[in-house]
C-alpha positions in Angstrom: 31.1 -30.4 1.7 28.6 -32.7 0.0 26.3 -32.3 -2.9 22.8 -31.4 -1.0 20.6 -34.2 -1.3 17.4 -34.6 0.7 19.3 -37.6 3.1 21.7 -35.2 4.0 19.8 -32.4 4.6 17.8 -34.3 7.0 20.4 -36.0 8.2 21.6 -32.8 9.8 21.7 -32.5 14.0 20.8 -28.6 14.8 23.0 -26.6 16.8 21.1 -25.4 19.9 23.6 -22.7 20.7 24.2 -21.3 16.9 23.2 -21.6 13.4 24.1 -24.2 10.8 25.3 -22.9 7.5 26.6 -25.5 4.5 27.3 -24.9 1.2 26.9 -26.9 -1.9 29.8 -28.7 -3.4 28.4 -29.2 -7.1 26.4 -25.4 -7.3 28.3 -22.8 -6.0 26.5 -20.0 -4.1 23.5 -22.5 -3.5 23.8 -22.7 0.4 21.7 -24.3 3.2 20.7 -22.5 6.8 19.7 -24.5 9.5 18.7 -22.9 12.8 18.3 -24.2 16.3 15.0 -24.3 16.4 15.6 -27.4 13.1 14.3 -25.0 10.4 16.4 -25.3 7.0 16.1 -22.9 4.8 17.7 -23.3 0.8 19.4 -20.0 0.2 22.1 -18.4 -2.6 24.8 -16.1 -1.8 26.7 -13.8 -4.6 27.8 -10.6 -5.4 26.1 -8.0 -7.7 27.4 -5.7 -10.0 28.5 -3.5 -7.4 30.4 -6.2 -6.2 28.5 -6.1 -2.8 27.5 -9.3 -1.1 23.7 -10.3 -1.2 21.6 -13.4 -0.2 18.3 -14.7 -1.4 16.2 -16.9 0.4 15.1 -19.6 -1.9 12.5 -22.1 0.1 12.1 -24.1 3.3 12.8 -27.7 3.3 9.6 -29.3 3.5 7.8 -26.9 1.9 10.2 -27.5 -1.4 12.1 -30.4 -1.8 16.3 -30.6 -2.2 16.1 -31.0 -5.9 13.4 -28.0 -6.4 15.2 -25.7 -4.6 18.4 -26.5 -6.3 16.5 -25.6 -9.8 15.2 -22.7 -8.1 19.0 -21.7 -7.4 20.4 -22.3 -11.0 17.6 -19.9 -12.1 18.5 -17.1 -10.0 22.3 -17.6 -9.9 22.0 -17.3 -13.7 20.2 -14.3 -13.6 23.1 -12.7 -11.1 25.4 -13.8 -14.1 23.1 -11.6 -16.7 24.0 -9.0 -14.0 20.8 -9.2 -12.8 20.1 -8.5 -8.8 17.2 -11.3 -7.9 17.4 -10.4 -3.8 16.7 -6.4 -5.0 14.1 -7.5 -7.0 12.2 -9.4 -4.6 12.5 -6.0 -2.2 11.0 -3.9 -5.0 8.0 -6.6 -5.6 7.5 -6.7 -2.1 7.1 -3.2 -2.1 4.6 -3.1 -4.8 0.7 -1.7 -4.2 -1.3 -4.4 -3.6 -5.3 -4.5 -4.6 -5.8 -3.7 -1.0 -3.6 -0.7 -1.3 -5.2 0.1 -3.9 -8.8 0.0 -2.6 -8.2 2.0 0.4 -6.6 4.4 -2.1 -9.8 4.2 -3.8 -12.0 5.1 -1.2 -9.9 7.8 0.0 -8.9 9.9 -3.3 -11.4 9.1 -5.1 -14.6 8.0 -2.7 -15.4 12.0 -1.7 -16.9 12.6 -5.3 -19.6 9.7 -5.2 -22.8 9.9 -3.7 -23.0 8.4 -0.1 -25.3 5.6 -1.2 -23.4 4.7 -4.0 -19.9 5.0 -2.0 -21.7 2.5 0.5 -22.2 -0.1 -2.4 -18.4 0.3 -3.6 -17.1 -0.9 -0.1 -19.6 -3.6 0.0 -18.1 -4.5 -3.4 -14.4 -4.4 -1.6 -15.2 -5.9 1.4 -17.1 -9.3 0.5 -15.9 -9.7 -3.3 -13.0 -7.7 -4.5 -10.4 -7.9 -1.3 -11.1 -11.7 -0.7 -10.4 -12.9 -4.0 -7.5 -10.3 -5.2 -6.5 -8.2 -2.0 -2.9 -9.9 -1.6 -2.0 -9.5 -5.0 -0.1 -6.7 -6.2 -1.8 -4.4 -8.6 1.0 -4.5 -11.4 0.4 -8.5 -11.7 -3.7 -8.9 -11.8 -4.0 -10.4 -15.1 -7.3 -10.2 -17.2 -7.5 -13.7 -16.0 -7.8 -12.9 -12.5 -11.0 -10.9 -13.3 -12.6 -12.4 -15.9 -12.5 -15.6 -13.0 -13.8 -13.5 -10.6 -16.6 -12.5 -13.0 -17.2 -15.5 -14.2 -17.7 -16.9 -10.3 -20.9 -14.3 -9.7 -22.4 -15.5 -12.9 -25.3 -16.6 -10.6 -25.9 -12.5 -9.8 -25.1 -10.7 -13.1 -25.7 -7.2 -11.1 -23.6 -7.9 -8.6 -21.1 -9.2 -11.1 -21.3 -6.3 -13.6 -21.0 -4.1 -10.6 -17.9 -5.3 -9.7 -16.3 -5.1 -12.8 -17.4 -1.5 -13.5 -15.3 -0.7 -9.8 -12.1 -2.9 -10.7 -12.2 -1.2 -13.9 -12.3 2.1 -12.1 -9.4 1.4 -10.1 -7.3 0.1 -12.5 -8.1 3.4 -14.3 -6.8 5.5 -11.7 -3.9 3.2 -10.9 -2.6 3.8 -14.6 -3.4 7.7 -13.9 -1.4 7.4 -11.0 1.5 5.2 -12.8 1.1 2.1 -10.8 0.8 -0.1 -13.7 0.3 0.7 -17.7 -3.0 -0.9 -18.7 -6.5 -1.6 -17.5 -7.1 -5.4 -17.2 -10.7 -4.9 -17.3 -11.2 -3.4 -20.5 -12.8 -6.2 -23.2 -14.1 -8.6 -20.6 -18.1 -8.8 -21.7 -20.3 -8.3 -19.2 -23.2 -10.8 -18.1 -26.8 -9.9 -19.6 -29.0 -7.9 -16.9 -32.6 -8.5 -16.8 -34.3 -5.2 -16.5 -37.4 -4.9 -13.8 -40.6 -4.9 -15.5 -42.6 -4.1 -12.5 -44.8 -1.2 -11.5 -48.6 -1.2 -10.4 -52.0 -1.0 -12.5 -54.6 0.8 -11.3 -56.1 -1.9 -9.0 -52.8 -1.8 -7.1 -52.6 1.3 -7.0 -56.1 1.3 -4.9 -55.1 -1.3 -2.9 -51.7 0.3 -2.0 -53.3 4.1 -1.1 -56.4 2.5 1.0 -53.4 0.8 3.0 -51.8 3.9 3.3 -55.0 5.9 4.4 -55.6 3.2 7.1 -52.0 5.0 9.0 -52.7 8.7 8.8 -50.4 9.4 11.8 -47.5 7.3 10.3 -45.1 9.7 8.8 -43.4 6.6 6.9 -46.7 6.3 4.5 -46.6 9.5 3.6 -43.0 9.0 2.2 -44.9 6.2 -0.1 -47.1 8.6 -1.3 -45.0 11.6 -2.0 -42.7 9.3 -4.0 -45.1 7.8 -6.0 -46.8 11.2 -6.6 -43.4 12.8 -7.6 -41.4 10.1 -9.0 -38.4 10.9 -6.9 -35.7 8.6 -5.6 -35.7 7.5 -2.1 -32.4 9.5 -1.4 -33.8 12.6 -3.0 -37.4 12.4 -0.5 -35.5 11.3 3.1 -32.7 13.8 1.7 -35.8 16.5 1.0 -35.9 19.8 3.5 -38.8 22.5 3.3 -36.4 25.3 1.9 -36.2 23.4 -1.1 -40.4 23.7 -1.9 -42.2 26.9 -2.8 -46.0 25.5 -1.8 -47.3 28.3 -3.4 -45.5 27.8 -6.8 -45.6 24.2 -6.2 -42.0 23.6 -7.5 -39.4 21.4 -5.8 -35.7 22.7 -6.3 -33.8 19.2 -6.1 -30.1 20.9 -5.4 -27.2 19.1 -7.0 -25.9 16.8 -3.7 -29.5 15.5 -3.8 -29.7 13.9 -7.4 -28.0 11.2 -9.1 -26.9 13.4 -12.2 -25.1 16.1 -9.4 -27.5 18.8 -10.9 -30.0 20.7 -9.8 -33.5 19.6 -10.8 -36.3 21.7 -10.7 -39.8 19.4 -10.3 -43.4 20.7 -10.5 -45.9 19.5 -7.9 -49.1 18.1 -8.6 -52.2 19.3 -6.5 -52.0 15.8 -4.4 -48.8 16.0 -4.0 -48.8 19.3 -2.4 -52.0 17.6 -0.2 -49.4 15.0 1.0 -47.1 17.7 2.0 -49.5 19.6 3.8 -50.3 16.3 5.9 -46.6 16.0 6.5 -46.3 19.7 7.8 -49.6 19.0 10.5 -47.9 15.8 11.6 -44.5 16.7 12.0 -42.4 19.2 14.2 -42.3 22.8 13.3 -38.3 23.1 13.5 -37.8 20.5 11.5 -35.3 21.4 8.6 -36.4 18.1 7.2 -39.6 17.3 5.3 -39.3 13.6 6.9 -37.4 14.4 10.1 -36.4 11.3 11.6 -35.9 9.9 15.4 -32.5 11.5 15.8 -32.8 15.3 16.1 -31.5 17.1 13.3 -31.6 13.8 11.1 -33.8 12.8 8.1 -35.7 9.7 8.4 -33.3 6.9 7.4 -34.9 3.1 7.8 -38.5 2.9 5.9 -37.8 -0.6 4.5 -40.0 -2.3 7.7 -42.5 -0.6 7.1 -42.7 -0.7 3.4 -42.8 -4.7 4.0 -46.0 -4.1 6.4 -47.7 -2.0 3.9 -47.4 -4.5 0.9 -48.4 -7.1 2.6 -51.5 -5.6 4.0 -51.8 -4.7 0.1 -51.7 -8.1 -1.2 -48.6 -7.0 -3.5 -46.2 -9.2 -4.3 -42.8 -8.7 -5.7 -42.8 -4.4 -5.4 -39.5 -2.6 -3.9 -39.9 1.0 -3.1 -38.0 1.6 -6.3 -40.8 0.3 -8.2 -42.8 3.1 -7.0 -41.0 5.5 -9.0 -40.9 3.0 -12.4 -44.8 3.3 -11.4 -44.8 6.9 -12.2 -42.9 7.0 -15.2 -45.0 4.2 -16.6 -48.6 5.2 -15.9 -47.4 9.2 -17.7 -46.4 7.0 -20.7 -48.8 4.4 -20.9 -51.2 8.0 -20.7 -49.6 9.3 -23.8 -47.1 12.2 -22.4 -43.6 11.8 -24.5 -40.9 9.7 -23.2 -38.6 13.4 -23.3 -41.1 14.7 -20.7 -41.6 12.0 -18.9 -37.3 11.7 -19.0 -37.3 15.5 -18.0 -39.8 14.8 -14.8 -37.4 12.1 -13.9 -34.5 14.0 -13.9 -32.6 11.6 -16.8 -30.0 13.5 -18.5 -29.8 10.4 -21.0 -33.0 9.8 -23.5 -31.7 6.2 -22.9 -32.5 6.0 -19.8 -36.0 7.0 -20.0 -36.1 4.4 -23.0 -36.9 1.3 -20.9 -40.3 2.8 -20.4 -40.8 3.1 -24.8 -43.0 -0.1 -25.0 -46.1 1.0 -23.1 -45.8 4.4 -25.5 -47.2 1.9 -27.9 -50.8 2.0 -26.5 -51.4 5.7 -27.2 -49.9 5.3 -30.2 -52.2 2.3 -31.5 -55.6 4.4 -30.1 -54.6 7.4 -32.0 -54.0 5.3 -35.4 -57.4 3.2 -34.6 -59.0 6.5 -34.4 -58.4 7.7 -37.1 -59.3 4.0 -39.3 -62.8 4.3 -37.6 -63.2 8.2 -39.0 -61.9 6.7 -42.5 -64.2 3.7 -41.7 -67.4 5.8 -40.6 -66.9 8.0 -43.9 -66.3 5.2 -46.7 -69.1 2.9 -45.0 -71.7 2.8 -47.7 -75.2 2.7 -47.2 -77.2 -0.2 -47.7 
């Protein structure tokens, strides 16, 4: 039999009935398959330590040529003389967790503690950035390379990007917890600046925004604006709201643990409007309601207030305001008013003083008329008469 060289390998006429096999004359074990259908496929053939017989597909011609497969052969037949097993190995890497094992893993161990919302934004994550760039590999070879490209490709949306990294380095967490690799590859990659939202309505606005709102008294949706913005309350925590959770007469809302972000229960005081916009609710909507905002769907909140909320600012002439923004209004007109940033943390149900520290600047302006107060007394009492 001849040395393989890419002449004869093409050279040779498939059997319709059978297959081909040749053999190498220089490298022993480095053999060639050829099946009817004209396929060739470079191969070895040895024995292991156990002495038992085992073949290793090395590369299709075509896709490799003669002389890289033959390299390819010298490589692993000297790893079978090291006593090494290369055709077991490639079964055990094939058998390997891959990132998409890994994310359905995720989701299914792990997923039942997080919050619905947030357990919606992981699998967004997964399905359009995670599983498209690093599904097919397997878990034990993601390098801190593979993310810190990924990361670097979302550059253009640091949120999205930060995002991202904060799951993979969850998962790789729990995949060391659960011994599918040793180290997190996520853990020293910087993340990407985030520009905090600035944005929450003066007084003006806030006219604007409740005359809108007045102009739909019959539209349940409007008085979801207003009970947020009166409260300070997440979105979840209001659609999520039911009237067992309110003592009117108190005027005390008992947030239970499923409902906020921290898992704990919160206990909120009501303001007189607040309990106003309650009472409206309760004229307009169904006595057997569980729900404070019932929606369409019997026995459902009210889920999809985003339409509206696009109708309402526009009518408003308000540019650039998410519903979110309604709540950063609260906090900062109690600041900007003088109350301390711990109450105002305390109203908003933030268990970290850091949180409630975005809002520290417009504690400036109390602050500054307090001090200038106080120079005018000084200035009133040293003025000297003329």
């Amino acid at each position: 039999m001849p040395k393989f060289t890419k002449r004869f390998v093409e050279s040779i006429t498939p059997d319709p009935e059978k297959t081909l096999k040749y053999w190498d004359a220089e490298l022993k074990g480095f053999g060639l398959i050829v099946l009817p259908s004209g396929r060739r496929t470079y191969c070895i053939e040895y024995r292991n330590t156990d002495r038992m017989k085992k073949r290793l597909k090395i590369g299709v011609h075509g896709q490799i040529t003669t002389e890289e497969a033959r390299e390819l052969a010298k490589k692993r037949m000297g790893q079978v003389a090291h006593g090494e097993d290369p055709a077991e190995q490639k079964k055990q890497v094939s058998r390997l967790a891959t990132m998409a094992d890994l994310a359905q893993d995720y989701i299914e161990r792990h997923g039942y503690k997080k919050r619905r919302r947030s357990l919606q934004g992981d699998q967004g994550l997964l399905t359009n950035v995670i599983l498209p760039n690093l599904g097919r590999l397997k878990v034990l070879h993601v390098t801190r390379q593979d993310i810190e490209s990924l990361h670097k490709n979302l550059q253009t949306t640091p949120y999205k990007a930060n995002h991202s990294l904060a799951l993979l380095s969850k998962m790789f967490s729990l995949a060391v917890a659960w011994g599918w690799r040793d180290d997190n590859p996520v853990q020293g990659i910087e993340r990407f600046q985030e520009e905090k939202r600035d944005r929450w309505l003066n007084d003006e606005e806030l006219q604007r925004l409740f005359s809108v709102l007045d102009q739909h008294p019959n539209h349940l949706t409007a008085y979801v604006f207003k009970f947020l913005l009166l409260t300070g309350a997440r979105k979840g925590e209001a659609l999520g709201a039911t009237w067992n959770q309110f003592d009117l007469e108190k005027g005390v809302w008992t947030k239970p643990a499923h409902l906020t972000k921290q898992n704990k229960k919160e206990h909120l005081p009501l303001s007189d409007k607040a309990l106003e916009v309650l009472q409206s609710v309760k004229r307009l909507v169904s006595q057997d309601s569980a729900y404070v905002f019932p929606g369409k769907v019997d026995g459902k909140p009210l889920q999809e207030i985003k339409t509206f909320w696009k109708r309402v600012i526009k009518e408003a002439h308000l540019e650039n305001v998410r519903i979110h923004d309604l709540r950063h209004t609260h906090a900062s007109h109690l600041v900007s008013s003088g109350l301390s940033l711990s109450i105002v943390g305390k109203l908003l149900g933030h268990t970290q003083a850091s949180t409630t520290q975005r809002y520290a600047h417009l504690a400036d302006e109390p602050l500054r008329q307090a001090a200038e107060f106080f120079g005018k007394k000084m200035e009133k009492l040293t003025k000297k008469e003329d």
